[in-house]
Structure formats: C-alpha cells, structure tokens
N, C-alpha and C positions, 0 to 999 in steps of 0.2 A: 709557586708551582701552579695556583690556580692559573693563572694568566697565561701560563705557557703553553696548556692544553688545548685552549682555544684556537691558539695561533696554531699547533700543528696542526688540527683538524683545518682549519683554512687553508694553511700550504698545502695538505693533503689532497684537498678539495680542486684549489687549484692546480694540482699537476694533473687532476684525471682528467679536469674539462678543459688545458691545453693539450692534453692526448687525444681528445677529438670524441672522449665521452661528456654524454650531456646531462643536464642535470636528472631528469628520467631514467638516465641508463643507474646515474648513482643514486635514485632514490628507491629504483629496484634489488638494486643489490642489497641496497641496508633493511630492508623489508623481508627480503628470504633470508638474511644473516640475525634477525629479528624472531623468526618463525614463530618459534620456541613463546618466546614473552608476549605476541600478542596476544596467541593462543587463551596461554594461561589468563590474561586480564580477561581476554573475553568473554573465556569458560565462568569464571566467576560472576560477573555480570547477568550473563543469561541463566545463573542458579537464583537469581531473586524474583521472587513471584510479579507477577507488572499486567496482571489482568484488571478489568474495571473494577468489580465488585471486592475487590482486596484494597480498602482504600490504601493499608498501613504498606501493604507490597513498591504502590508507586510510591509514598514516600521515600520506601526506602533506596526504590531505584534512582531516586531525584538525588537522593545525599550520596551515593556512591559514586553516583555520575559526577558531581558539584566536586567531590574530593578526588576524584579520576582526572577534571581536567585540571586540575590545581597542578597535581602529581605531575603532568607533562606540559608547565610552564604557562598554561592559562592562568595569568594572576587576577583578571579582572571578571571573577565569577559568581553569579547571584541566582539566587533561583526568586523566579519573578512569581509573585502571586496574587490573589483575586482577595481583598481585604474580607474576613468576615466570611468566608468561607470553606469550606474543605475541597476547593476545586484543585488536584494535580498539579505542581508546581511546572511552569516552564524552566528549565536550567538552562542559562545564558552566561555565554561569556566573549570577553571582547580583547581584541588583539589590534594595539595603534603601531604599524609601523612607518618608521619616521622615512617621512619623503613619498609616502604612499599618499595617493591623492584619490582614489576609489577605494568603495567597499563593498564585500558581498558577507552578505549572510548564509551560512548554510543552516538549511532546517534537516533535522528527523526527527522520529517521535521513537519515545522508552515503552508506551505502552501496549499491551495484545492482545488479540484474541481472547474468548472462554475456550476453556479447554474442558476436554472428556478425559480424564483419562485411561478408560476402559475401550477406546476404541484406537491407542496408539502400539505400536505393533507390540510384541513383548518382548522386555528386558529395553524400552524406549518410555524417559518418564518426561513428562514435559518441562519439569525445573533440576533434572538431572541430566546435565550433558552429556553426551555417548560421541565418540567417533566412531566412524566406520569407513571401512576401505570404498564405497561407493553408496551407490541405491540398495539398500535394504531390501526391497523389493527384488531385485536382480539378484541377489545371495551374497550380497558384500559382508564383509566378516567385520566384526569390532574391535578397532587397533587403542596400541594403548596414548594415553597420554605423553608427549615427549620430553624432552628436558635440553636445556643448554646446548649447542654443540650438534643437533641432530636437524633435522630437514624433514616437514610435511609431506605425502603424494600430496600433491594439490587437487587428483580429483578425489580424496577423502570427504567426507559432510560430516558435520556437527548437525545432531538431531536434536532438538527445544524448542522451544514455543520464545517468539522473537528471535528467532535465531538469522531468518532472512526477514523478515518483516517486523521493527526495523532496527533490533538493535545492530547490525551488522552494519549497517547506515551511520550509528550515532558514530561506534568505535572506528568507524573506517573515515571519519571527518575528524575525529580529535586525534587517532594517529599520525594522518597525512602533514595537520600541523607540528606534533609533535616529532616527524620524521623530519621533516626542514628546520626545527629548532637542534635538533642532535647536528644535525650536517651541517648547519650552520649556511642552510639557505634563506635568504630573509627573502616573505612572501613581497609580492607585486601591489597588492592590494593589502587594506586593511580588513581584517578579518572578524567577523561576529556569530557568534553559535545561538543556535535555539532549538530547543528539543525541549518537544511536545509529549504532553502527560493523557490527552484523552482524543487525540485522533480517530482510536478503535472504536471509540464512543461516538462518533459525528463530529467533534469538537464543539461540542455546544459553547464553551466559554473564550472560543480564541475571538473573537471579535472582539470582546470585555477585553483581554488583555491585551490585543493590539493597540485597543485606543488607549488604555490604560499609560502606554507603553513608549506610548509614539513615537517619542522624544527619542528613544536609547535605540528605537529600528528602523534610524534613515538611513539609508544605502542607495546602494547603485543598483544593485541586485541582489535577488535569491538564489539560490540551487536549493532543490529540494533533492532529498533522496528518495527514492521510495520506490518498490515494484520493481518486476524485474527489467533482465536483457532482453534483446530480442529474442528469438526461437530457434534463431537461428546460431545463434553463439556471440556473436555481434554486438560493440559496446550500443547503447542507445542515449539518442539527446531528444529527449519530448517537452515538446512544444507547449501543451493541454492534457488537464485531465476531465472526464466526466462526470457529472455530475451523479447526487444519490438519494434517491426519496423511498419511502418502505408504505407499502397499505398492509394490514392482516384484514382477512375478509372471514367472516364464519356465518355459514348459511345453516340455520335451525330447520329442526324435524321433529316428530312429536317431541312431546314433554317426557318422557322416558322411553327405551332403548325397547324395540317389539319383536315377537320371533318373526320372521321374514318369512315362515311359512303362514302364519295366519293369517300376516298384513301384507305381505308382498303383493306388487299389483294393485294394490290398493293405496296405500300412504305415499307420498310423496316422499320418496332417499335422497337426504341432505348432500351425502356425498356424489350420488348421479346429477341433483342439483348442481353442483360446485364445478363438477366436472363439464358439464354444460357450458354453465358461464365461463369459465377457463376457454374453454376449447372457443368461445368463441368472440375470444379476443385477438385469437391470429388465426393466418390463412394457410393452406398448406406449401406456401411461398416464406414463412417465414413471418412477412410482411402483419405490423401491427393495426389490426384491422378498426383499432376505437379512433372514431372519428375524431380528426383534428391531431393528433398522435406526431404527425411529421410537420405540420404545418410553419410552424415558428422555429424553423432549424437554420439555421446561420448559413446558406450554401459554402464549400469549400472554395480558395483562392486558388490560383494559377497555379501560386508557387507552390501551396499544400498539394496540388492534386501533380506537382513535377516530384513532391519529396514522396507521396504514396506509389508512384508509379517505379520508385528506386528500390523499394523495400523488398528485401531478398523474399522470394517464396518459399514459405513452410509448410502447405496444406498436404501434401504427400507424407511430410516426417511426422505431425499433427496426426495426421488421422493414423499411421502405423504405432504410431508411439503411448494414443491414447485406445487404441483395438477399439474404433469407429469405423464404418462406412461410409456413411452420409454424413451430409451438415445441413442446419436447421435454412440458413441463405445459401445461396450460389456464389462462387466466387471467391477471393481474397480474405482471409480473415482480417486485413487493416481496414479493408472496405465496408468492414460490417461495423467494425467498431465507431464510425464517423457519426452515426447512425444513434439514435435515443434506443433503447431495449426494454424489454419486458420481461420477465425473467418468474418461475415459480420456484423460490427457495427451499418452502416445503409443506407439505403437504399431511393432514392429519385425521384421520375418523375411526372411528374404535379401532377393533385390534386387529392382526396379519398372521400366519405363520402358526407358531403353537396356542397363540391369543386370539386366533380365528374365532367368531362366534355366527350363529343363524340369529343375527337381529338386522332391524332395522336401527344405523346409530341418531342419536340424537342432534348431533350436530356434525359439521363437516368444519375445519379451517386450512386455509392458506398463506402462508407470507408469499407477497409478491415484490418482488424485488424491481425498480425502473433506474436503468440509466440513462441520465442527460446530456446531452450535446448543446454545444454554442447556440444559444437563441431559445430555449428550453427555461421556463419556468418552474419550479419546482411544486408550487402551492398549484400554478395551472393543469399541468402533469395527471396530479391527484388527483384533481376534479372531475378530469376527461376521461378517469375512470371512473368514477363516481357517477358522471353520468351515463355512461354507456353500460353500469351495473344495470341501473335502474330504466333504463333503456330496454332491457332484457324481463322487465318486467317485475322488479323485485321490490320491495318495501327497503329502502335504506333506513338505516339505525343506527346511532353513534355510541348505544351502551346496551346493554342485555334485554330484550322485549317487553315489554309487558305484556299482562294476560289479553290486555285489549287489540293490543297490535297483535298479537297472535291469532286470536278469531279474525278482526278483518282483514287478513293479509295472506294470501296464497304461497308467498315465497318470499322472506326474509334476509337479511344478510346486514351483519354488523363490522359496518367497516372503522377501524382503529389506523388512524391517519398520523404517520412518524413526523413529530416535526420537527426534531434532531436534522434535518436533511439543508442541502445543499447544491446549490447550478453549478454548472460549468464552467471552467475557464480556459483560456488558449492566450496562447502566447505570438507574436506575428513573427513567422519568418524574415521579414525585413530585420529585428531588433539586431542591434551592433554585435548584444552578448552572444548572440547565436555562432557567427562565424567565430571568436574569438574564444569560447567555450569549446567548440567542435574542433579545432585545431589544436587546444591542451589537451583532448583526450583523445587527438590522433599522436600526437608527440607521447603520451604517456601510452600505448597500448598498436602503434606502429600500424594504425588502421581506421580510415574515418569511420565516423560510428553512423549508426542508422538513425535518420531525422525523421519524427513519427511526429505526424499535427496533434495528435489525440493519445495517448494511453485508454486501454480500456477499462483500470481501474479507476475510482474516485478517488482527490482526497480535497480539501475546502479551500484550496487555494482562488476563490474567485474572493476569499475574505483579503486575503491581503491585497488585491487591486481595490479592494471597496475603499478600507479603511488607510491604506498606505500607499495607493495610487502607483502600484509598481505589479510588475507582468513576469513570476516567478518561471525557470527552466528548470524541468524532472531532468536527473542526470540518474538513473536507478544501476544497481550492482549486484544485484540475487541472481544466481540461475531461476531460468524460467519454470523449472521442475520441481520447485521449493516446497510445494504446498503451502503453501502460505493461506492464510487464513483456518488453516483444516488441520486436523491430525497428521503427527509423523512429519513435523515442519522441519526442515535442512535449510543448512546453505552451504554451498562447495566452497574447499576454501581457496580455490583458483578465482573466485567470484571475490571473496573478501580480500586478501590480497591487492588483487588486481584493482578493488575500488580505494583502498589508502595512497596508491601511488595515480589513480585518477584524481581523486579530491586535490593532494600533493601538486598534482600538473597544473589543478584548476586555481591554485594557490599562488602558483610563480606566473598569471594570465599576462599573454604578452600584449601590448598594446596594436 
C-alpha cells in the first residue's frame, strides 16, 4: 500500500500538468487546501519567546525548528554551533537531489526584537498569537482559530513579535519544500537551510561560523528572506541591503539637576546642548551636512538607475497612509534610500508630561542611528561623526568625565561607539541568478516583481561575500505595514501564503 500512494499522487500530478496547469497553479492549490495546518505550526512557533536576552527562549526556538524540519522530510539537520560558547545555534539543513547539479541556500533568522509589552494595543501579547480580521488600528475584530476543512480571509494578520520579521521567512522556506515533497515535485537545485539565532543582535558571530562552517555552505547562491514587499503590493527582488552602525552620545550639565528659575540663563542645558549639536548635523534639505558624509559612496550603475526609474510610485499612498505632509528629502522614497542616513532613534533628558520638572537636567542622551550604502565604511562613518562632534566645539569622552575634564571643558559629550555594526552589500544586476530568480516568482505570483538595487533596511550580508565569496539576493514576503521591529508586529496571511509557494517556485528554478 505504501508504494501505491505515491504512484497515484504522481499520476494525479501528471494529469493536471497535461491539462495545462503548472506546477504553481498546483502548488497554490495545496497551500490554500493546507490553510488550516500551516497556521497551526506556525502559531506554535511564534508562541516561543526568541528575543536576545532570553538566551534558553532561542534554544528553544533552535530545537523546535531542528524537530520541524525533520517532521517535513529534512533528514539531513544540525544545528551548527560556536564551540565553547553560548552563541545561538544556526539550524541547517540540507537536501541532495539526485541529478541536481546547483545549490542555493535559503537564509532567515528565528530571532527578534525586545519587546514592551505595555505599549502593544490591548488584548495583543507579543508570545500570544491573536488573529484578527485585518489592521487592529482600523477596528478589525478578532477571529477565531480554524480547524480542518475551513479557509483563512487572507487579509486577516497574526499579531507577535517575529510574526513578520522573520519567522514568517523561516516557516514559509521549510513549507515551500515541504509542499514539493507532499506533491511529489522534486526541486531543480539542491537545497540548503540556514537560520540565524542573533541577526536582531548585529550578528556578531556569523562570521565565526561561516568560516567555521565553510566546508557545508558552498553553493551557487543565497536567497535571503527578510523585510518587506514593496508599498505598493508588489512581490520585490533586492539586490542590496544597507549597512548599520549606532553612536549614543550624552552631553553632561551640572553635576546635579538645578531649578531652572535660579540657574536659567545662566548654566549651560545639556538638552539645548544636544539639541544644537543634532540640529547641526543636517540641513533643512535633508542633506547630511558632517563633512565627508557622501564622499565614499559607490555611484549607482546604468542598469541600477533603469531598475529605480521602474519602481511603481508610493509617496501619495505613504504620506496618506502614514497622516504626513512633508518628507525630510524631495523626491522618490527609493531615491533616498541609495543614499547613507542619519537618523535620531531617541532621545532622553529628565522628565515630560506628568514627570515635568522646573530643573535644569544633568545630562541630555541620544541614540543615533546611520545607514550605509555601497562604498561606506562603517568604523569611518563613526568617526566623521566624532569629528564634526568635536568640530562643534565639544570635549569628546569615551567613558563618564572626570571631575578634571569637567572644570576644563565648556561642553562635553560621551560618545559610546556600536561595534556590533556592519557595511553594505549589493548584489550586480548583471548576476545570472537575477533573471532566473525574477521569473520564478513571476511564474509563482503571475507578475514580475519590483528590482530594488538597495533595501532600506540592514541585514550583514557583506559577511558572506567576505568569508564565502558569493553575492546573496533579498527575496522578502511581509506586508509593508508590519511594524516590524516595533509593537503590535503582524503579518497578513495573503503575504505568508503567497511567500511558501514563492520559495516553492524558487525551488523548481528553471535553467
């Protein structure tokens, strides 16, 4: 009986694809006739905590994962790890199939974000999964869980933390294969898994285990997943992501908090300092006015500034969408993004609101956030603000003052330099995989997708050109409205869906 099964799913197989459906059309159908069950695994998945400072959370996510791809026929699965440490295991696994003469690896990472959970809307818990009939925000109602036999809205969202960023990624790469093993599609390429434990964290140790590793991730290519779709609705194939470096800057004021009617006017305010310096690192163009800033930027190619010039317009739906007016540049949101950034995360000096006080505070701090583009140093980056601090006239500092540096110094500022960070990478429009990637997931979704040289998010892919001399393509599947990184994270499940039977396309790649 075993043996028989098989065979009728292949005669099955073959009558729909000489009735002139293709293998997309059937690996759609088995996907909405599926609803039900991927649901449930994936609801479980995103109930295990996978933030950085829970170390025991990503273990556990690593062995659920490890036993998840076993469950859908991944026999050759390890979870790779850093000897002598408690670094987040990578979960890999690998699929040879016979006659397959390429390989691609698919990357995502299990791990997310910190979470508040005092600022996620109510009756939304970040390791409690909720569906709801749409945006939360717009008065969407909460449906329930379904079972066997029933069918999702597809614009419903699953609200958690990792829910679009990225475990939606991992599930919708181990599905895809696991949807061609049921159907009895055998992939085109040989197949290799890797999902990453500390992305959210900078990935301080994927280098360590790349080289570690070397031997078991030669390929032809990567696909990463990660980050959404367009804005437009639009599948997307990127090229590049940018790079990510952090400064905290806190500029000191007396040695304790003064009333602001005795001392005002008089004492120099940490936070009117701060705000100074801030304000006069850009112009009212936008434009990053610390010198040298653009300098080392990779100009754009031909064919880059043919594939920006395609890229549908969103800055009308953008600005209605997000209740904006203006924007900080003129012009194209892809056009800004080509571009290094500067960015104020946030911002902090005694208290606001009911915590208002008549002082002067004692100190003012900032996280400053930069992103990098092609040709963009990361350590250089830093610097060039470091100097243009100190350019403004300020005593730089790398740890808490002393009383000495206090007397002689008019205006301080202790800058705390991220070196978790990372450059740029880009991928060339020329590469083979490009067209041949962009044509599975027009076959899979009946529509080319939009070719972006750059995403505006980061993630450390220049490591694996370092260490493994290969030039990885974002293939990302969130809706753009995710929130992702932030409270009240979703992802629609039109988006998740729709990314098992992309992976699935990317799986059968034709030559």
């Amino acid at each position: 009986m075993k043996k028989i099964v098989p065979i009728l799913l292949s005669c099955i197989l073959t009558s729909f694809l000489t009735h002139g459906q293709s293998p997309q059309e059937f690996i759609k159908k088995s996907v909405n006739e599926q609803q039900w069950n991927l649901i449930d695994d994936f609801k479980s998945f995103l109930a295990i905590p996978n933030v950085a400072v829970n170390a025991q959370g990503l273990q556990d996510n690593a062995q659920w994962l490890a036993n998840y791809m076993k469950s859908k026929g991944i026999e050759d699965v390890n979870l790779l790890t850093l000897p002598n440490t408690s670094v987040p295991p990578v979960v890999f696994g690998e699929v040879k199939v016979p006659g397959a003469t390429e390989t691609i690896i698919f990357y995502a990472h299990y791990d997310g974000q910190p979470v508040d959970t005092s600022k996620w809307y109510p009756g939304l818990h970040p390791f409690h999964p909720s569906l709801y009939s749409g945006m939360y925000e717009k008065g969407a109602i909460v449906l329930p869980w379904l079972s066997k036999g029933n069918n999702y809205d597809l614009n419903a969202r699953i609200y958690a933390r990792g829910a679009s960023d990225d475990k939606a990624g991992v599930m919708a790469i181990i599905n895809a294969y696991a949807q061609l093993k049921t159907l009895h599609l055998q992939p085109t390429v040989n197949i290799k898994f890797f999902f990453e434990g500390e992305e959210e964290a900078g990935s301080p140790n994927l280098e360590s285990l790349l080289e570690l590793y070397k031997n078991k991730l030669t390929s032809n290519m990567w696909v990463i997943c990660d980050g959404p779709v367009h804005q437009s609705g639009k599948k997307q194939l990127v090229m590049g992501v940018r790079g990510d470096t952090h400064l905290e800057l806190t500029v000191f004021g007396p040695k304790r908090p003064l009333h602001s009617g005795h001392y005002g006017n008089w004492v120099l305010n940490p936070a009117m300092e701060l705000a100074r310096l801030l304000a006069s690192m850009k112009n009212e163009k936008g434009e990053v006015t610390i010198k040298g800033f653009y300098d080392d930027v990779v100009p754009l190619s031909s064919l880059e500034k043919e594939a920006l010039a395609k890229v549908p317009s969103v800055e009308v739906q953008l600005k209605n969408e997000l209740g904006i007016n203006a924007t900080e540049r003129p012009g194209a949101l892809n056009d800004a993004l080509q571009l290094p950034s500067l960015n104020i995360n946030g911002l902090q000096s005694a208290g606001v609101g009911k915590f208002s006080a008549n002082v002067i505070p004692t100190k003012a701090i900032a996280s400053v956030d930069m992103r990098l583009v092609k040709g963009n140093d990361w350590v250089k980056q830093q610097q060039k603000v470091i100097d243009h601090i100190k350019a403004q006239g300020f005593y730089v500092t790398y740890k808490e003052p002393t009383e000495e540096e206090r007397k002689s110094n008019a205006k301080i500022c202790m800058v705390v330099p991220d070196k978790n960070s990372y450059n740029a990478q880009k991928t060339s429009l020329d590469n083979p995989y490009v067209k041949r990637i962009s044509k599975a997931m027009e076959l899979s979704s009946a529509e080319l997708p939009v070719i972006l040289p750059t995403l505006g998010g980061s993630l450390p892919l220049f490591v694996f050109e370092k260490v493994l001399n290969t030039s990885p393509i974002t293939v990302p599947i969130a809706n753009h409205d995710n929130n992702q990184h932030a409270e009240n994270e979703n992802i629609k499940l039109k988006n998740f869906f729709e990314g098992i039977q992309i992976f699935a396309s990317i799986m059968l790649l034709g030559k």
